[in-house]
C-alpha positions as CSV (number, residue, x, y, z in Angstrom):
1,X,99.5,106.9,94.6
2,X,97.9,104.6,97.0
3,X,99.3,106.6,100.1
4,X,96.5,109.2,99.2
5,X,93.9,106.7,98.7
6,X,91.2,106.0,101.9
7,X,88.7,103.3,102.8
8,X,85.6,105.1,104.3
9,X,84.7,103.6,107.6
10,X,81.2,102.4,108.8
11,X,81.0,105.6,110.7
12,X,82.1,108.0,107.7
13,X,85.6,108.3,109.0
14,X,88.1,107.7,106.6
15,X,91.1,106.0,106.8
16,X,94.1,105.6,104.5
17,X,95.1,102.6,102.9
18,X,98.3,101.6,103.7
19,X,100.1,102.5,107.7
20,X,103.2,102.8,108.5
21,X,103.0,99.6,112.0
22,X,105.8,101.0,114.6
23,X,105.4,97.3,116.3
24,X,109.5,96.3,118.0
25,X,110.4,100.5,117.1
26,X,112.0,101.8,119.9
27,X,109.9,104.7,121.7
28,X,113.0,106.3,120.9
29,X,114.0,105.8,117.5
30,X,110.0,106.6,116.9
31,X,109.8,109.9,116.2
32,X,112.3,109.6,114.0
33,X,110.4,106.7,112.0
34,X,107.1,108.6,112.1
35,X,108.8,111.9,110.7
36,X,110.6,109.7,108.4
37,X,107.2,108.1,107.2
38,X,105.0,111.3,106.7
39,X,108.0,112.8,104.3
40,X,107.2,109.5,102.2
41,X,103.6,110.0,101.7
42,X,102.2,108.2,105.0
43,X,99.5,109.6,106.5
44,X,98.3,106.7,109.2
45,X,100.6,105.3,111.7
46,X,99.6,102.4,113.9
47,X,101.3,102.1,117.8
48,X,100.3,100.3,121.0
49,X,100.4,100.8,124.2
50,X,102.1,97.4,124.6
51,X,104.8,98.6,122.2
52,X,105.9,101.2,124.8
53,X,106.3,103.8,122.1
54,X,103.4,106.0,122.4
55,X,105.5,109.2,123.6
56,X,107.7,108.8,120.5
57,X,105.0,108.2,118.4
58,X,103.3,111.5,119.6
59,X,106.1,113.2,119.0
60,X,106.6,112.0,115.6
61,X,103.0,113.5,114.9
62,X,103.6,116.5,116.5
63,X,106.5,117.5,114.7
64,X,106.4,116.1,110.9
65,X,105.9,119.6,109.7
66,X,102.2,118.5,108.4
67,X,98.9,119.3,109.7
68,X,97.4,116.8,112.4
69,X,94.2,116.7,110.8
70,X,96.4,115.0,108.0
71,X,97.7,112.3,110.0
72,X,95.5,109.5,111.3
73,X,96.7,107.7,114.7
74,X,96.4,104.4,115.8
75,X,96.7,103.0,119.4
76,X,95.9,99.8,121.4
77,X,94.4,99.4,124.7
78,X,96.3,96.8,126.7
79,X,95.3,93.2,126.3
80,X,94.8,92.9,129.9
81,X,92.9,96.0,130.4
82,X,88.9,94.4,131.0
83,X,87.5,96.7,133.0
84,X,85.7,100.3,132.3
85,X,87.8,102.2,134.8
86,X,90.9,100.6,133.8
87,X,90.4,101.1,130.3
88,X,89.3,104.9,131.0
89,X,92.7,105.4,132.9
90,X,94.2,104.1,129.6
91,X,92.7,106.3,127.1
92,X,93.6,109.3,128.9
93,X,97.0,107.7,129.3
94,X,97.6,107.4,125.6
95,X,96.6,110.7,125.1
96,X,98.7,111.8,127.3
97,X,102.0,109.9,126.4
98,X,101.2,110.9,122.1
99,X,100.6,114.7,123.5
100,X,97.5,114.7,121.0
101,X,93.7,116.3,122.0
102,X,92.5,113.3,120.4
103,X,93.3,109.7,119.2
104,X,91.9,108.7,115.3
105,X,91.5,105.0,116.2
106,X,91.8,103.1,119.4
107,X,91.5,99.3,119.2
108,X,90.8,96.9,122.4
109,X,94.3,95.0,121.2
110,X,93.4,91.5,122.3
111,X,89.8,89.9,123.3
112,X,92.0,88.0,125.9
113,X,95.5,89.2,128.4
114,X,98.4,87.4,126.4
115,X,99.1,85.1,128.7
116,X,95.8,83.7,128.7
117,X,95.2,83.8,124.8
118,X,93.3,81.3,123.1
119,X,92.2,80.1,126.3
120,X,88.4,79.3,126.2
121,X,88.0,82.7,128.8
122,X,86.8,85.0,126.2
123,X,86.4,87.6,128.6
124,X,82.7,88.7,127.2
125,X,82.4,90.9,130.1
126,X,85.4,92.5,130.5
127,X,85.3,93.0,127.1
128,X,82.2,95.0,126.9
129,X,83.1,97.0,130.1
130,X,86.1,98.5,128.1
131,X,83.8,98.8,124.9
132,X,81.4,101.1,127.1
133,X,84.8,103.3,127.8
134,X,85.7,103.9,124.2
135,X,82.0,104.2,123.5
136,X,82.5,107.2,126.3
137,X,86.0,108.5,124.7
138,X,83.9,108.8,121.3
139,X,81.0,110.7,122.6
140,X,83.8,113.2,124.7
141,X,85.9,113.6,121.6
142,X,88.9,112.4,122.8
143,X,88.5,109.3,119.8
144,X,87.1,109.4,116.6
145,X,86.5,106.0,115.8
146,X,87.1,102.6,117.5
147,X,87.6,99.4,117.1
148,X,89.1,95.3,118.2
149,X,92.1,93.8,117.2
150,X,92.8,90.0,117.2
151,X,88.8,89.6,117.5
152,X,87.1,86.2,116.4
153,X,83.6,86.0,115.4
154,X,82.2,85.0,118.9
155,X,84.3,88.3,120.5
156,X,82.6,90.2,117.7
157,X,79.0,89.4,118.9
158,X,79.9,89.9,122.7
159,X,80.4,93.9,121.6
160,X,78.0,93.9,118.8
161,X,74.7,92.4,121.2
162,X,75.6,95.4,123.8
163,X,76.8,98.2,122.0
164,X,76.1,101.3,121.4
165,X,78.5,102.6,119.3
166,X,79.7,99.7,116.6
167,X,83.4,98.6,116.3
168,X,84.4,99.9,112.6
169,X,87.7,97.6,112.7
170,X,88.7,94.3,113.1
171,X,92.8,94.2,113.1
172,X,93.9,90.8,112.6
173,X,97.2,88.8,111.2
174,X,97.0,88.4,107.3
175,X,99.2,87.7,105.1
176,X,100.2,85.3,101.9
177,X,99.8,81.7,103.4
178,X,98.0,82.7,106.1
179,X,94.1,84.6,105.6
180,X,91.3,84.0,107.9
181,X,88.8,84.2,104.8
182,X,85.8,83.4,107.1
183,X,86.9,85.8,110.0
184,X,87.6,88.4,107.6
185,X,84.2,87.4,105.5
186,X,82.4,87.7,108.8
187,X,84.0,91.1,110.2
188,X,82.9,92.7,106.8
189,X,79.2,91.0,107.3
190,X,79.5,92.5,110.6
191,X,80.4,96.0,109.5
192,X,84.0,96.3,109.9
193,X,87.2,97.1,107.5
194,X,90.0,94.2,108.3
195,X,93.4,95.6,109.0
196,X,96.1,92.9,107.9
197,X,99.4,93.1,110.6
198,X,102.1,91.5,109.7
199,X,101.7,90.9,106.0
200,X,105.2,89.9,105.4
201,X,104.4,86.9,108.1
202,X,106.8,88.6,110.4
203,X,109.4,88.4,107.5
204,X,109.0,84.9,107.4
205,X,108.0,85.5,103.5
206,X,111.1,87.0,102.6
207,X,112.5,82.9,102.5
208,X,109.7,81.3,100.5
209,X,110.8,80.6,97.0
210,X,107.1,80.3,95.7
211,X,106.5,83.7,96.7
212,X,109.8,84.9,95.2
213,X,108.5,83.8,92.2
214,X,105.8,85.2,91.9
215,X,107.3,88.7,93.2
216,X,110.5,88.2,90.5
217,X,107.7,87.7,87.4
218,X,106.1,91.3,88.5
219,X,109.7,92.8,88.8
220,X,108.6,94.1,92.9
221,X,110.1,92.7,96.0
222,X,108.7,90.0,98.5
223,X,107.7,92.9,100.6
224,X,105.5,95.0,97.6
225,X,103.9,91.8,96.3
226,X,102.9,90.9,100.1
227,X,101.6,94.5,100.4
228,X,99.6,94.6,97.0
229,X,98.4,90.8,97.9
230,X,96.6,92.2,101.3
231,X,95.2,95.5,99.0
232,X,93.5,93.4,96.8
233,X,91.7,91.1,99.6
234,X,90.1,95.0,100.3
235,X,92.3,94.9,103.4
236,X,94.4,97.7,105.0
237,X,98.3,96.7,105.1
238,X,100.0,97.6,108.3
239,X,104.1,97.3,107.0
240,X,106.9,97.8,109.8
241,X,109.6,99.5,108.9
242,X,112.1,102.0,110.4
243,X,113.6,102.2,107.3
244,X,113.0,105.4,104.8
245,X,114.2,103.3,102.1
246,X,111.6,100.6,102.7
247,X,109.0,102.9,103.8
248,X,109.2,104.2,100.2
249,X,109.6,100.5,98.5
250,X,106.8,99.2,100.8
251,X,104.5,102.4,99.2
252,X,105.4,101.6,95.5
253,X,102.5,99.0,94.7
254,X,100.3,100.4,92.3
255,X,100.3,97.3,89.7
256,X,98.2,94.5,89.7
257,X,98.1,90.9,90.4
258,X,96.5,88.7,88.0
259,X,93.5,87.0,89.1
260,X,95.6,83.9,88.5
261,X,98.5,84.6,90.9
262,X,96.2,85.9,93.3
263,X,94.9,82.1,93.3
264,X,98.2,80.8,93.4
265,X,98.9,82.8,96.2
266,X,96.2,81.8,98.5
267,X,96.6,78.4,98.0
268,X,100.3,78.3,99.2
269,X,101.3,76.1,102.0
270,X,100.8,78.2,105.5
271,X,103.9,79.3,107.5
272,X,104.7,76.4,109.9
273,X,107.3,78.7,111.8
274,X,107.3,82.4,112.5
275,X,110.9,82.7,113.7
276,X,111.8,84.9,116.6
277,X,108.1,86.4,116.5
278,X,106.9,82.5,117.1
279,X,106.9,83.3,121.2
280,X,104.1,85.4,121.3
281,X,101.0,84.5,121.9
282,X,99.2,85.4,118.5
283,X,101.8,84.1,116.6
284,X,101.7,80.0,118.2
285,X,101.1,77.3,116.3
286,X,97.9,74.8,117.4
């Protein structure tokens, strides 16, 4: 069952295939989700501290009836957190708000604040001054591993020339239609596993006919076909759901997709319009 299989990190730490993303999940409605999840099979759930659920989260963890050792947490610095104070304030204030002695994976969420992404800032500087806090949270064992989310390859080498401790992940949006083959090429040169968010394109898949297709041949839903697609790139799948039933369906992906169809697949049209989730940042269209 691929909820039991891992991908060993850089650093040794391992890491389990699919998570459970609790992106839009109300802080409190989380615990419920994360409880939810773990009584499925999940074993790594992914928050934020944008998302404003990192108390229910916590909670979630705290209570699922399993060991914590067994469940492997994810949060995100704020993207507008570049500075080494500010990002130390932010640690301890995600472990405090989860209730845990120590976070699995903290990301720096964006290389840039949202309402400056994609600007030509790439806040090198900044950057590397919150680096040198995780780099500290590591070596005090409040973090086991870290990591950058939304990175390109230029944000990479900022952290990579002056690190100390080397980013083991690179999060970034992937999905059918939309891979960044050479970022995702060039985090693995680099050293990193690529986490895939979103790989149902924000539901946006759910209304392409091509991909129904190809999902209705396999006899699997939109959503498992999307899952298995990212799998198969060697990426880690980050599905949202609230849902028990679809946390179960979104699990259920151990076939295969031909070598063909994975072609096909990649060489459908990109997404023009991402709906609702088309106002933030990551999401625009150049």
């Amino acid at each position: 069952m691929i909820l039991q299989e891992t991908y060993t990190l850089a650093d040794g730490v391992e890491i389990p295939k699919i998570g459970l993303g609790t992106w839009f999940i109300d802080d409190g409605d989380a615990a419920r989700a994360v409880r939810d999840a773990v009584e499925a099979g999940y074993r790594h759930i992914d928050s934020a501290q944008a998302y404003g659920n990192e108390r229910g989260v916590g909670e979630g963890v705290r209570s699922c009836g399993v060991s914590r050792d067994e469940v492997f947490v994810t949060t995100k610095l704020a993207a507008d957190i570049k500075s080494h104070d500010a990002a130390v304030i932010a640690i301890d204030g995600s472990l405090e708000a989860l209730g845990l002695d120590r976070i699995d994976l903290v990301l720096i969420h964006s290389p840039q604040p949202w309402d400056s992404f994609g600007s030509e800032d790439r806040c090198f500087d900044g950057n590397r001054e919150a680096w040198r806090a995780l780099e500290e949270a590591v070596a005090a064992g409040k973090v086991r591993t870290i990591g950058v989310s939304n990175f390109q390859e230029p944000d990479l080498d900022n952290i990579l020339d002056a690190c100390e401790v080397a980013p083991t992940v690179n999060q970034v949006l992937a999905h059918v239609t939309n891979v960044p083959t050479e970022l995702i090429e060039g985090s693995r040169r680099r050293g990193m596993l690529v986490e895939a968010y979103s790989p149902m394109g924000h539901g946006e898949l759910f209304k392409d006919k091509d991909v129904a297709a190809v999902a209705e041949r396999y006899g699997v839903s939109i959503a498992q076909l999307a899952i298995r697609y990212t799998l198969q790139l060697g990426l880690l799948p980050l599905p949202k759901t609230a849902d028990p039933d679809h946390m179960r369906s979104n699990a259920a992906v151990d076939f295969a997709i031909s070598d063909e169809d994975m072609r096909a697949l990649s060489g459908l049209d990109e997404i023009a319009d991402y709906g609702e989730a088309g106002v933030f940042p990551v999401y625009a269209r150049s």
